[in-house]
N, C-alpha and C positions, 0 to 999 in steps of 0.2 A: 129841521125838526122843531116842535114846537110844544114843548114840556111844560106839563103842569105838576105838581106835585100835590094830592091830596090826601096826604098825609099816612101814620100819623108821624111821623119823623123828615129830617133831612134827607135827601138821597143827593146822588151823584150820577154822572152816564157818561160811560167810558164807548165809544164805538171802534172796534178793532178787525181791520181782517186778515180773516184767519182762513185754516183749513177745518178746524179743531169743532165740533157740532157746539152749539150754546151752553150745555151743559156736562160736556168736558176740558172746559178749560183747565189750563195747569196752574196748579195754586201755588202760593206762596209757601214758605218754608213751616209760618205758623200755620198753615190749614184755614187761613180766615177769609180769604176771597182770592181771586185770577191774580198769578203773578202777568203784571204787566208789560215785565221784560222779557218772557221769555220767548227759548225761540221759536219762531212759528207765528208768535203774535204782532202784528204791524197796527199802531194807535193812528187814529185817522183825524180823530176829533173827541173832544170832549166837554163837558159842564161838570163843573168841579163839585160846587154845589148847589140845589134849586131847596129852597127852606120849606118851609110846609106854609100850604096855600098859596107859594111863589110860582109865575109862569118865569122861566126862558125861552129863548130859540138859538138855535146852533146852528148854522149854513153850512150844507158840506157838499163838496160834487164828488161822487161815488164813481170809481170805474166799474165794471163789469166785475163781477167775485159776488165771495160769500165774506159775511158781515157778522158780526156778532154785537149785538148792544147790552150792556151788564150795567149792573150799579155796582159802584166801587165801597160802601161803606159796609165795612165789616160783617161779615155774616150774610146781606143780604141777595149778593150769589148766591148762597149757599142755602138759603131762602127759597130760591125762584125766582130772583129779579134779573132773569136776561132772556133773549131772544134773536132768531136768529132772521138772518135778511139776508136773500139773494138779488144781488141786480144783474140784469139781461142786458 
């Protein structure tokens, strides 16, 4: 993957697979974005953080499944920063 962040803040991108659709994942205790332990959820790779106007890339080999990719900072789950991916 090859991330750019334009802004206007830090993000982060968690990639996890799961069963669970993009936009039910199970939250944490505060309500503030995806508990990342829980069960059902398997973390496969991540970028902790990408700063504004910072590119990364993150290498990952995907098996077969459904995928979920979120940003981990505060609220922005809950936002709409996630997405779902199936690989064939």
């Amino acid at each position: 993957l090859h991330v750019t962040n334009a802004g206007p803040s830090a993000h982060g991108l968690y990639i996890d697979r799961t069963e669970f659709s993009s936009g039910a994942l199970p939250l944490r205790k505060d309500n503030l974005g995806p508990d990342e332990h829980a069960k059902g959820m398997h973390l496969v790779g991540s970028i902790d953080e990408v700063g504004l106007n910072e590119t990364r890339d993150l290498r990952l080999h995907l098996r077969p499944g459904h995928y979920v990719l979120w940003c981990n900072r505060e609220g922005h789950y809950l936002g709409g920063m996630h997405t779902r991916l199936t690989v064939r």
